[in-house]
C-alpha positions in Angstrom: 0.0 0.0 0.0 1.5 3.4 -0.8 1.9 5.7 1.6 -0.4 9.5 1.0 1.6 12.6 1.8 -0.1 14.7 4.7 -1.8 16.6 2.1 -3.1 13.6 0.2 -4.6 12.6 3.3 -6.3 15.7 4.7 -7.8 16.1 1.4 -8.7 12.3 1.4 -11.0 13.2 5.0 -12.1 16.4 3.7 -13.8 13.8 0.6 -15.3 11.4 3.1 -16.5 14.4 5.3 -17.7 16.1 2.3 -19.9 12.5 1.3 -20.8 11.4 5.1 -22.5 14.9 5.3 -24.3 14.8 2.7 -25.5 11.0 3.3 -26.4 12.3 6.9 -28.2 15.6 5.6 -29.9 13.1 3.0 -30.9 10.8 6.0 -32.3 13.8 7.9 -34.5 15.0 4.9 -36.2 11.8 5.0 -37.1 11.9 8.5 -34.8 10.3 10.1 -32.6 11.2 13.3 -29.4 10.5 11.4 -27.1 13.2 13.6 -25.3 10.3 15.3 -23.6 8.7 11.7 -21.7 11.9 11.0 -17.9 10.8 11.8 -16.7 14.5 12.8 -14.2 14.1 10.4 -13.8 17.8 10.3 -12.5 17.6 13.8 -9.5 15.5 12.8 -9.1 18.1 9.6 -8.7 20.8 12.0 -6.4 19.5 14.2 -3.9 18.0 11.5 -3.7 21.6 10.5 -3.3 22.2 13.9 -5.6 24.6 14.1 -6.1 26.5 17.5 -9.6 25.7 19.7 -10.5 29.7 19.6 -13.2 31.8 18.1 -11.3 32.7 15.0 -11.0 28.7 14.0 -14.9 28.6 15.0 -15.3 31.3 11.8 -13.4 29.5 9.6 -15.2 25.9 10.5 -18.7 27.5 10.1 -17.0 28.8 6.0 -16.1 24.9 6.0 -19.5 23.5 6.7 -21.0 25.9 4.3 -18.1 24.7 1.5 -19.0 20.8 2.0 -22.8 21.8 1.9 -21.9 22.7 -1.7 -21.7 19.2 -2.6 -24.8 17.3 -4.0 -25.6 13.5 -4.1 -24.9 13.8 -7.6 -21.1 14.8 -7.0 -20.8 11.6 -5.3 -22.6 9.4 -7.5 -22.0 10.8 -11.3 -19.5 13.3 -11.1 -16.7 12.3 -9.2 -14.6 15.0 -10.5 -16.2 18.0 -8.9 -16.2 16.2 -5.5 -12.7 15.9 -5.7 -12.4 19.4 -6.8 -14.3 20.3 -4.4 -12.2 19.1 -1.7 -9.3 20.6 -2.9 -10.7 23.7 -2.8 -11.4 23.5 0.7 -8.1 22.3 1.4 -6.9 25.3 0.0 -8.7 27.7 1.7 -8.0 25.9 4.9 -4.4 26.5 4.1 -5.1 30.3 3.4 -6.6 30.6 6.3 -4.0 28.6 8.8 -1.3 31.2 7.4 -2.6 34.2 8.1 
């Protein structure tokens, strides 16, 4: 098995983030209580960035949630592609906003 850089990695969590929230806001949608299938995987985004636990890092996870809300179940299942892009982007704005 190959070994993924750190960013490979992050990006690879921000993906199954970006597809376990929308199975979970799917779930929801159809009535059911599905708030205790979402992995959090956010939470290990954040702190492999090492971002701080302070207000400012609160800001730029509620810009993250909105970012991953972007994502529709036809990303996942026909157009693979602009998930992938779409983690990426958030990666990249995570990055933007961890140097500043």
């Amino acid at each position: 098995m190959k070994t993924k850089s750190n960013k490979q990695l992050i990006i690879s969590l921000i993906t199954d983030d970006i597809i376990n929230s929308c199975l979970v806001n799917r779930l929801n949608k159809a009535g059911l209580d599905a708030g205790d299938y979402y992995l959090n995987l956010s939470d290990t985004v954040f702190q492999l960035l090492k971002f701080r636990d302070d207000f400012r890092s609160d800001k730029i996870y509620e810009e993250y949630l909105k970012m991953v809300k972007r994502a529709t179940p036809k990303h996942i299942q026909d157009e693979r592609e602009k998930l992938d892009n779409l983690a990426i982007e958030i990666y990249h704005f995570l990055i933007s906003k961890k140097q500043k």
